[in-house]
Backbone bond lengths (Angstrom), bond angles and torsions (degrees), N, CA, C in turn:
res aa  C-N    CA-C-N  psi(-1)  N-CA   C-N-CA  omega(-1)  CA-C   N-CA-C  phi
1 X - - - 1.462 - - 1.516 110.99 -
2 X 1.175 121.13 158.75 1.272 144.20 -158.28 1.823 92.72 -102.35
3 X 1.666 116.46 137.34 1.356 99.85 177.64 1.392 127.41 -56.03
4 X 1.247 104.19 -45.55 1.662 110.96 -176.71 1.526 105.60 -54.13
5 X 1.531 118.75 -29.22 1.777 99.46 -160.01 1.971 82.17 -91.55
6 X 0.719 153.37 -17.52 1.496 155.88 149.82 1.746 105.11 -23.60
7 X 1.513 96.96 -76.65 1.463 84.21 -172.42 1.502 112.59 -89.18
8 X 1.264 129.72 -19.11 1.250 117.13 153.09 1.746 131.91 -62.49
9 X 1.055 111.22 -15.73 1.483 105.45 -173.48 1.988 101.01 -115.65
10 X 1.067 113.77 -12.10 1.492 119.93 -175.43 2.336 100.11 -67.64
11 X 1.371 104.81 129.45 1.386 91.28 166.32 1.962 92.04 -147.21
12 X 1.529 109.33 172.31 1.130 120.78 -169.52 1.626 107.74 -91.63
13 X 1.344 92.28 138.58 1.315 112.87 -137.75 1.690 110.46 -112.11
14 X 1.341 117.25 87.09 1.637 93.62 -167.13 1.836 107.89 -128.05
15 X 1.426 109.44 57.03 1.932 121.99 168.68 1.455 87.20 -146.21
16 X 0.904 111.25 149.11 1.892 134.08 -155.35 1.169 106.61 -160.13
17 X 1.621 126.20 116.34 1.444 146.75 106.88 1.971 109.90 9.49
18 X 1.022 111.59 103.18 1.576 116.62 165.11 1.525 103.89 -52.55
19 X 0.976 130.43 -34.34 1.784 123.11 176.77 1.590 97.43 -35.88
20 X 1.885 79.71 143.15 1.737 101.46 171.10 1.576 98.23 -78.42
21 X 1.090 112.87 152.47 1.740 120.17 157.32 1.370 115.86 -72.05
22 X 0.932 149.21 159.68 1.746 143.17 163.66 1.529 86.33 -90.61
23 X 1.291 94.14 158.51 1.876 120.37 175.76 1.289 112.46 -86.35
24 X 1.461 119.44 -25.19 0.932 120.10 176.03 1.479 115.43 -88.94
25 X 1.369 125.52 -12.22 1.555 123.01 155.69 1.219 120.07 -61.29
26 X 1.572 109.35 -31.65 1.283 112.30 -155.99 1.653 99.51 -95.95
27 X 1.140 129.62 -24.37 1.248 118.46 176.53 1.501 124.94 -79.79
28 X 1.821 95.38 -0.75 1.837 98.53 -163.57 1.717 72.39 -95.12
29 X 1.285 138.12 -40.72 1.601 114.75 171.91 1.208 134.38 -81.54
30 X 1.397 129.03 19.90 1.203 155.25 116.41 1.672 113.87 -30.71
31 X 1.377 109.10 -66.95 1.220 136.13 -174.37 1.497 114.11 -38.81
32 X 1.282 75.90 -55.45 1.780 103.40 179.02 1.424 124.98 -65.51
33 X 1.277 101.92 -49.24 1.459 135.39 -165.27 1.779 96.47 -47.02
34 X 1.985 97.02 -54.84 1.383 106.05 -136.68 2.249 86.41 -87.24
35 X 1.267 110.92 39.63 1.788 115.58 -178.35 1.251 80.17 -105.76
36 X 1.243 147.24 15.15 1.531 136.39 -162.18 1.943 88.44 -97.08
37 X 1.133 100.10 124.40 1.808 103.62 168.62 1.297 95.17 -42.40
38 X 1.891 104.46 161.68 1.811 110.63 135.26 1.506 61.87 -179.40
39 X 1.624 77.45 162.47 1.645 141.07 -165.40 1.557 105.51 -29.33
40 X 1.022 118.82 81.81 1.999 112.18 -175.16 0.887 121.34 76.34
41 X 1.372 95.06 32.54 1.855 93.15 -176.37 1.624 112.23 59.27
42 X 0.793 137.01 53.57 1.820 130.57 -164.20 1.552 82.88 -107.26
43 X 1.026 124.09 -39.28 1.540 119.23 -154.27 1.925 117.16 31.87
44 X 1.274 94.74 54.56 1.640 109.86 171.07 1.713 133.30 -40.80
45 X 1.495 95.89 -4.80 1.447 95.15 170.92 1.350 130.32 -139.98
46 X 1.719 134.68 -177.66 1.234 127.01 -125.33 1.686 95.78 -143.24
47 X 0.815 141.47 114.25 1.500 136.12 161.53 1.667 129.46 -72.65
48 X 1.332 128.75 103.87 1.358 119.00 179.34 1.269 102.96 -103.78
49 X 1.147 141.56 112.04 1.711 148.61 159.54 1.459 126.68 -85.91
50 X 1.338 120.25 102.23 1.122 163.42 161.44 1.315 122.59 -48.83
51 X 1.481 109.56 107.61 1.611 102.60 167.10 1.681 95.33 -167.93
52 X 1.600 109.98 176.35 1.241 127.92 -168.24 1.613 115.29 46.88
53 X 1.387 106.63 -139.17 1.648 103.34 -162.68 1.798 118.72 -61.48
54 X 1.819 108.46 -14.89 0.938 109.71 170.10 1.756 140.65 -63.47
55 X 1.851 79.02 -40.07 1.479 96.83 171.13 1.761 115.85 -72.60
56 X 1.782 109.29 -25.62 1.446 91.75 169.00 0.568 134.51 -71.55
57 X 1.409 133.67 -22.15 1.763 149.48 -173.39 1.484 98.81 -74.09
58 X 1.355 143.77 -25.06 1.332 157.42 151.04 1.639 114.46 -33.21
59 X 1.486 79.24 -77.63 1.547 87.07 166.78 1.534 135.14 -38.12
60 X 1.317 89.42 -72.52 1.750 115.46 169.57 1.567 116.57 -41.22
61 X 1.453 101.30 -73.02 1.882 103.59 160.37 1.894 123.03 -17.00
62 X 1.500 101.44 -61.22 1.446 141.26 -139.77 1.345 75.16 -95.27
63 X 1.176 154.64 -100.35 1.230 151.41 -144.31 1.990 113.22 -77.13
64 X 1.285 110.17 -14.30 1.248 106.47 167.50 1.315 133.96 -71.21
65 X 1.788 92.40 -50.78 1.577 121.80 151.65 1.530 119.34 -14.10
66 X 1.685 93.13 -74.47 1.154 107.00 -154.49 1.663 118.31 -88.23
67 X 1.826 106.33 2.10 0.946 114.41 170.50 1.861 110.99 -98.41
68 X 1.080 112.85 -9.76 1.165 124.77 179.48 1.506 108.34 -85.73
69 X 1.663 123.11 3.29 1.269 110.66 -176.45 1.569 128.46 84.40
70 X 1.114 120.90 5.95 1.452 148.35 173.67 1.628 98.74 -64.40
71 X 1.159 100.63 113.24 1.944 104.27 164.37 1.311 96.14 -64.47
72 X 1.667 95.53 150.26 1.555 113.78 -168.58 1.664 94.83 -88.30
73 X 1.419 111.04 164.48 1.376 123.67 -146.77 1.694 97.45 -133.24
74 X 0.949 144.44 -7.00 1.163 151.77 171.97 1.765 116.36 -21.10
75 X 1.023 122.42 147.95 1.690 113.75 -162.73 1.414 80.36 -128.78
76 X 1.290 164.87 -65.74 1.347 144.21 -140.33 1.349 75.39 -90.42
77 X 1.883 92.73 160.28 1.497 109.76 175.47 1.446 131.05 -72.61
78 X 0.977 118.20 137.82 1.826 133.14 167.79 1.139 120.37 -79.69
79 X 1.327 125.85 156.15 1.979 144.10 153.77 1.025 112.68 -151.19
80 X 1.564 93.79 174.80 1.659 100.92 -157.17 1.473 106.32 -55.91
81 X 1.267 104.23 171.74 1.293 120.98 166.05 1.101 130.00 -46.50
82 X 1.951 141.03 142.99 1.286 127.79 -164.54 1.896 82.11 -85.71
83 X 1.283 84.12 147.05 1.741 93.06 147.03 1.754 124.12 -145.97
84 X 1.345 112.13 -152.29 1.374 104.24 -179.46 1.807 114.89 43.04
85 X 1.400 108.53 -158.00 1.496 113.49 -175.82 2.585 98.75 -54.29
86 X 0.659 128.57 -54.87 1.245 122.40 -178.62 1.971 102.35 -37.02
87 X 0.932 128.32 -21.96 1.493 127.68 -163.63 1.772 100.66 -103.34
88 X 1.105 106.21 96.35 1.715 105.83 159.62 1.488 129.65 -93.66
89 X 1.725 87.33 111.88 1.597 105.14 168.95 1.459 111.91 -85.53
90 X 1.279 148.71 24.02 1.160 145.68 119.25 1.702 129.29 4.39
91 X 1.184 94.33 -65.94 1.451 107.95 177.91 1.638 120.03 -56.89
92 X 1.485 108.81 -42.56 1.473 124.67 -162.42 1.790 105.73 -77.23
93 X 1.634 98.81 -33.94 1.717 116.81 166.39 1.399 101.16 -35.71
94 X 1.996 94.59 -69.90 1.597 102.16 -149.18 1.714 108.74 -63.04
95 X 1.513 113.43 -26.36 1.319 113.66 -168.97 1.730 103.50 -78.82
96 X 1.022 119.73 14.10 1.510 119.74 -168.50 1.569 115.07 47.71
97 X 1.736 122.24 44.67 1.385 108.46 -158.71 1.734 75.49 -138.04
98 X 1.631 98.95 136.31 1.410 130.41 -146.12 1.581 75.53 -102.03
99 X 1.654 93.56 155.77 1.578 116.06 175.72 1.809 109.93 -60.96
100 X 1.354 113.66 -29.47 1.699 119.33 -170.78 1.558 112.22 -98.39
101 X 0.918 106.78 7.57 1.932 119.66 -165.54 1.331 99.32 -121.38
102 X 1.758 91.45 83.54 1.611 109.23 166.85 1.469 128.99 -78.89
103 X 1.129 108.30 -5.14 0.839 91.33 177.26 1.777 119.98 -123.22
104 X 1.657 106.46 29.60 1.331 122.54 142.19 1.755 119.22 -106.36
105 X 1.165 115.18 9.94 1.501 117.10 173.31 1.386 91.02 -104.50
106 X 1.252 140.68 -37.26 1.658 137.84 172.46 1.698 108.43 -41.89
107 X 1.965 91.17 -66.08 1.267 92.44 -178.42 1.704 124.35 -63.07
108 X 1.478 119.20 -18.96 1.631 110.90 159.88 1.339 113.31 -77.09
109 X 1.124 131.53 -30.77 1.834 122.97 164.30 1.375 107.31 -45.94
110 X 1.796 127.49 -31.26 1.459 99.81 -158.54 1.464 90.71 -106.19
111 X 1.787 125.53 4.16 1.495 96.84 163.82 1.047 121.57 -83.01
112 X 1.543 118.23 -7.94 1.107 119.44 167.00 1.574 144.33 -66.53
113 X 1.752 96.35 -25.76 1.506 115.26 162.26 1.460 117.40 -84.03
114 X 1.695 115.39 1.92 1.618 124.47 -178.87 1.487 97.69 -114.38
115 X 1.369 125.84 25.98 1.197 127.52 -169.46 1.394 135.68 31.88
116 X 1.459 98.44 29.76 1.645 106.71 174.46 1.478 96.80 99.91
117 X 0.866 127.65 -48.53 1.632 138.09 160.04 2.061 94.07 111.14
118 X 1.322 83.28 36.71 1.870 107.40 173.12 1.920 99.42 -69.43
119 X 0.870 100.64 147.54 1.763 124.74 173.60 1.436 113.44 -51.73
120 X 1.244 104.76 -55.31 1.645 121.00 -175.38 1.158 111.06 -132.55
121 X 1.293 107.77 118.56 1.805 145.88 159.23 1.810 101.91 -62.14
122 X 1.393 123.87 117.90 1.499 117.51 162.94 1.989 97.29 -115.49
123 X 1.271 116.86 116.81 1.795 98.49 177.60 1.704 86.99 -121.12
124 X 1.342 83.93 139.51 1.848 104.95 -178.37 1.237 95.93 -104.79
125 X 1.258 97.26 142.63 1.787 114.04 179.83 1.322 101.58 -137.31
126 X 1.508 124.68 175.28 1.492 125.05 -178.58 1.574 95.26 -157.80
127 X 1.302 100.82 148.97 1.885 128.58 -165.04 1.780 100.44 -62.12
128 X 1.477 108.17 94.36 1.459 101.25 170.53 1.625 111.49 -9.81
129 X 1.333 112.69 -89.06 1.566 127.69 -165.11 1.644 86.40 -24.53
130 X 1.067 151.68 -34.15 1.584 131.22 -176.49 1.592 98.60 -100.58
131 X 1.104 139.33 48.58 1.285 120.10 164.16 1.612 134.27 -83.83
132 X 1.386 94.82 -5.31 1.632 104.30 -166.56 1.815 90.74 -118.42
133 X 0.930 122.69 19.02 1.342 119.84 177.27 1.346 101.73 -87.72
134 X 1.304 151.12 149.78 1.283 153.42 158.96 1.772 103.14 -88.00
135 X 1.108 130.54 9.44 1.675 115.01 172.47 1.577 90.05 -109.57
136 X 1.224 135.16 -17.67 1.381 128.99 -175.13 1.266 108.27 -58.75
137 X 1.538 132.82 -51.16 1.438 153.23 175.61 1.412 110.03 -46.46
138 X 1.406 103.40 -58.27 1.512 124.57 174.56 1.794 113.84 -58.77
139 X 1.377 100.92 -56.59 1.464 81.22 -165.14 1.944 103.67 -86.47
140 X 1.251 119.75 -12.80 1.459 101.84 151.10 1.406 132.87 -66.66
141 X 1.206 127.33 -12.53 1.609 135.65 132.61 1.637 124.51 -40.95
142 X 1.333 82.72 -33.27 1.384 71.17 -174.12 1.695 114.56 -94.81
143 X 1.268 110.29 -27.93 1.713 119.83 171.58 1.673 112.67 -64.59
144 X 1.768 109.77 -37.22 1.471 99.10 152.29 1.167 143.04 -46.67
145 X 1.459 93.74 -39.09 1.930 92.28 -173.44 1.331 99.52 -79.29
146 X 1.360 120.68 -49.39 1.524 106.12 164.50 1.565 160.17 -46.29
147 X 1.761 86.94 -5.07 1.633 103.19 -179.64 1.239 86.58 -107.09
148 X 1.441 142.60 -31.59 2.004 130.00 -174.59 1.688 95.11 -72.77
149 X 1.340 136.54 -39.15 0.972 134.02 164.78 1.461 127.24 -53.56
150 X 1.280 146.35 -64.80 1.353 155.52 88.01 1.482 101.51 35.67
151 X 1.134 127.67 -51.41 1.409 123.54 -170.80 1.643 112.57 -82.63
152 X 1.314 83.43 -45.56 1.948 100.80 173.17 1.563 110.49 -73.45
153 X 0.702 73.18 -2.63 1.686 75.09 167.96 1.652 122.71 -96.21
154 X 1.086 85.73 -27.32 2.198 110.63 176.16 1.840 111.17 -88.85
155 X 1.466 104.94 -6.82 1.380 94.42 -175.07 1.471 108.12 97.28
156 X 1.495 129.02 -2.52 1.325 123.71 167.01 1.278 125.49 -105.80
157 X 1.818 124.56 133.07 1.064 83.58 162.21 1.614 124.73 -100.40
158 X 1.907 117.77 -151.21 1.444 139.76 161.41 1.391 134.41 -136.78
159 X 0.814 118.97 159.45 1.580 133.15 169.15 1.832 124.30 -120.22
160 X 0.877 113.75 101.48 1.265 95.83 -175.40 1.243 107.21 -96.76
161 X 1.534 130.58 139.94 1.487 141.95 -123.33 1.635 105.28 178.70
162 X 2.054 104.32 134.00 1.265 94.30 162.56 1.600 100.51 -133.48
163 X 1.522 103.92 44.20 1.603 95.57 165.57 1.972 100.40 -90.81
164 X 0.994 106.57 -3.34 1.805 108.46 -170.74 1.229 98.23 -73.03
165 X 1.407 129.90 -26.92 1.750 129.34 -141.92 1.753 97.95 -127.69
166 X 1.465 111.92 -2.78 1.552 120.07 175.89 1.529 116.90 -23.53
167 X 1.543 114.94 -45.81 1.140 113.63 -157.10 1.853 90.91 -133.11
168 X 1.354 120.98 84.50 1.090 166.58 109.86 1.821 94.32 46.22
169 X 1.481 119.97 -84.38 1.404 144.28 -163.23 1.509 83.23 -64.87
170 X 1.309 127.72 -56.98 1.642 117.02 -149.18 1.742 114.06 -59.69
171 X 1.852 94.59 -34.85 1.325 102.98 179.05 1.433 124.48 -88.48
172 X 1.196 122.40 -28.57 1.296 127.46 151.66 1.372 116.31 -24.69
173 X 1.919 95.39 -64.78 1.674 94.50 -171.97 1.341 118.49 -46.67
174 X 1.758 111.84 -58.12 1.181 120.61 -141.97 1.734 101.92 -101.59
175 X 1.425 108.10 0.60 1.535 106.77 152.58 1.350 128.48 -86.38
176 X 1.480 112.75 -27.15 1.091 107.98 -176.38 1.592 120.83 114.26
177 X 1.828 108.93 -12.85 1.364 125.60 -156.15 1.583 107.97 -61.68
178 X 1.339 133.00 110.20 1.608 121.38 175.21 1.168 111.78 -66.36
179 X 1.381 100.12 174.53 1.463 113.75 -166.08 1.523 119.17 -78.72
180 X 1.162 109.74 -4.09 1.886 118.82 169.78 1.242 111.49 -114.86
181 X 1.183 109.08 27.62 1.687 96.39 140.82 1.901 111.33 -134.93
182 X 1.262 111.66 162.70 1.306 108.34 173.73 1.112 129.72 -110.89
183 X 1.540 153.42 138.64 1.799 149.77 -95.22 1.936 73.07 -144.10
184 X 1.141 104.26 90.85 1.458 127.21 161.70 1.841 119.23 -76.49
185 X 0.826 116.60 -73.39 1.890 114.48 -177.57 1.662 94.32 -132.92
186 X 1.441 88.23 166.42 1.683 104.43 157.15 1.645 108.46 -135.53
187 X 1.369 104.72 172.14 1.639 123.05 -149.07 1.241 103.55 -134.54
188 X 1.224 127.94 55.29 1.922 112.01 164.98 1.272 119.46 -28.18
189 X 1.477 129.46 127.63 1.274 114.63 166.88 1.215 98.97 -147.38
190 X 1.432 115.08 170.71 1.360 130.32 -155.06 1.694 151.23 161.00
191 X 1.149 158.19 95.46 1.464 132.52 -141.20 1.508 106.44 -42.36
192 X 1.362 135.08 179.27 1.458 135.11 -175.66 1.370 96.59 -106.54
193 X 0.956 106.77 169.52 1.892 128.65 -170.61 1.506 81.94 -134.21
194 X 1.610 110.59 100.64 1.588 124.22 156.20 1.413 121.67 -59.74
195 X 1.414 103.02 -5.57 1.864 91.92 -167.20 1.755 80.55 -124.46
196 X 0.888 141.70 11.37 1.547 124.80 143.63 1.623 149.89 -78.72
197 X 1.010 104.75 80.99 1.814 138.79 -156.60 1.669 103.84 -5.87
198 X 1.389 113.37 -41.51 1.544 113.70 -153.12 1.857 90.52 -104.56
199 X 1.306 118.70 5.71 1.917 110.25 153.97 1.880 94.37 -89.70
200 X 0.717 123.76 -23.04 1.272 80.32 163.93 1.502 128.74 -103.78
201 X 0.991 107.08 52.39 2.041 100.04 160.69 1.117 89.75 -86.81
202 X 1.414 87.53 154.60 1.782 111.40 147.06 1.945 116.65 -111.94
203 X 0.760 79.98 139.85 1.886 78.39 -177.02 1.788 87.92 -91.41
204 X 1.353 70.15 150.40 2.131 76.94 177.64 1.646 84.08 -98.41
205 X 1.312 91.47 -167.39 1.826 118.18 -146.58 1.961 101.27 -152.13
206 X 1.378 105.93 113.16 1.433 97.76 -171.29 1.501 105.64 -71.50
207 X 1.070 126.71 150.56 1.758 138.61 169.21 1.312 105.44 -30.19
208 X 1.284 117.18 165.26 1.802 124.25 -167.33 2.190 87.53 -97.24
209 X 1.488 95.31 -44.20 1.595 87.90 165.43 1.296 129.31 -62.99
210 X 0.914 148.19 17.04 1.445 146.40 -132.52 1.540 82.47 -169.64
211 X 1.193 147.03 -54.26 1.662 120.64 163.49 1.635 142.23 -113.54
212 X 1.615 79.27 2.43 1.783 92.44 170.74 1.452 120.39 -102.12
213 X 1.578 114.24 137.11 1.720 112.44 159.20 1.296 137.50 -91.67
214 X 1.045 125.25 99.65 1.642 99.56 -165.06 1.467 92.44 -97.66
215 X 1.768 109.48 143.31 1.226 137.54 175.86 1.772 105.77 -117.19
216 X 1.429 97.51 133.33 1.379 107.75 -177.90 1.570 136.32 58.29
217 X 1.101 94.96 28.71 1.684 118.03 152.87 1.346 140.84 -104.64
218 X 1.530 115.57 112.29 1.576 121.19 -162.18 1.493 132.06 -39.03
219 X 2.187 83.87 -45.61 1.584 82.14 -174.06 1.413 131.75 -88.34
């Protein structure tokens, strides 16, 4: 693919193909991923990739937990809830699932704690000793967007998501994550499922006028 049709044609991706990924796809967007700048070169963060019986026990943990009433456990920081224009109901359109029908907005909360029920789990973490840095946050933002990109580029898609990582201890365990680093986002990934209603939105994109200033230009 051509860059432009990458980030123009790439969208977030959450109905999944049971196909395994090869490792070797997944590490050449790794590969890629990790050309993403940050702060001095530190490259502050860690990739754990997830799949088969490991990733179910994830699931299972993660959604039992959290149906059992378990405060969520999350280690990077939280705030309130988006609302107003920041909150896209997009998704709830495409799934044909009505504002009063709780109990199909339940059932999209828990694919979301089953990680889409995608093939491969990627959860990025970053080296305690940088936690109070403000480029640590940043430049693992920035290696994300570059591995969902990177990925779409291979024919897969992602979601990047922290209802997967809700319950903190389960994934630790059963990833393997040590105790000096901290469980920052997770990464659904996976081939796309064309006939699942809510891959195809497109999120619109506000105008370049509408959020940029340019200072000190003639024309």
């Amino acid at each position: 693919m051509q860059f432009d049709d990458v980030i123009l044609g790439r969208r977030s991706i959450r109905g999944y193909k049971p196909d395994p990924v090869p490792r070797a796809v997944i590490e050449e967007v790794l590969t890629l991923a990790m050309r993403a700048p940050s702060s001095m070169n530190t490259q502050p963060y860690h990739f754990h990739v997830i799949a088969g019986e490991a990733l179910d026990r994830i699931r299972a943990g993660n959604t039992e937990r959290n149906l059992a009433g378990v405060p969520h456990s999350r280690e990077f920081r939280t705030g309130e809830a988006f609302v107003g224009r920041h909150r896209d109901r997009q998704l709830f359109t495409a799934m044909g699932i009505a504002r009063d029908d709780a109990a199909a907005r339940q059932g999209w909360v828990l694919r979301g704690f089953r990680q889409f029920d995608a093939p491969v789990c990627v959860i990025i973490t970053y080296d305690r000793a940088l936690a109070a840095s403000d480029d640590t946050a940043f430049d693992c933002g920035a290696v994300a967007t570059a591995l969902v990109n990177a990925a779409w580029s291979r024919g897969l898609g992602a979601v990047i998501n922290s209802q997967g990582i809700m319950q903190s201890p389960v994934v630790r365990e059963h990833a393997a994550i040590p105790d000096d680093q901290v469980i920052m986002k997770s990464i659904a990934l996976g081939w796309p499922d064309d006939s699942f209603p809510a891959n195809a939105v497109v999120s619109e994109r506000r105008p370049v006028a509408e959020v940029a200033v340019f200072v000190g230009f003639n024309e």
